[in-house]
C-alpha positions, 0 to 999 in steps of 0.5 A: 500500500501507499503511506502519504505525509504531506500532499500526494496526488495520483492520476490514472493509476491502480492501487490493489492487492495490498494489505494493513494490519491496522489501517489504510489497506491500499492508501494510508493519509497520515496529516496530509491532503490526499488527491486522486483523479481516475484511480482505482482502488480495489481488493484492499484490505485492513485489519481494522479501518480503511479497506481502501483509504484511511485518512488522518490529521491530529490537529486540522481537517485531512482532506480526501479529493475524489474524482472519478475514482472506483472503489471496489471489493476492499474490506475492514475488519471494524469499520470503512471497508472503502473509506475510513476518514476522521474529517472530511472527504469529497467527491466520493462514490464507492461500490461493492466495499464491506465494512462490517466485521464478518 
């Protein structure tokens, strides 16, 4: 998976396959900005939150930009199979993501 700490923008790539013990199974966003344009994130998975993506910031908003980004067959164990964010995320649409612990 990608771990990002600052800013990360990504364009037309895939980010699949990888695996988190705890968090952020394809895209880990530790107190940063993260932008993706015509990405797929897909077959993710955490241990705990954020199949897919997993956003943080401790002391101000971490942001997540979505355009045209497919979210598919990620998984959590506790909770954002797609999307685990503690702020805010914008532009979001994710399909066939769990995230319920089975």
């Amino acid at each position: 998976g990608i771990l990002n700490e600052g800013t990360l923008s990504l364009t037309e790539v895939s980010v699949s396959g990888n695996q988190a013990e705890y968090e952020g199974g394809g895209i880990y966003s530790k107190d940063g900005t993260l932008n993706l344009n015509r990405v797929t994130v897909s077959d993710n998975s955490a241990g705990s939150l954020g199949g897919a993506i997993a956003s943080r910031k401790d002391l101000s908003a971490a942001s997540v930009y979505l355009n045209n980004v497919t979210l598919s067959g990620n998984s959590a164990g506790d909770s954002g199979g797609a999307i685990d964010a503690v702020r805010r995320v914008r532009g979001s649409r994710g399909f066939g993501c769990a995230r319920a612990r089975a």
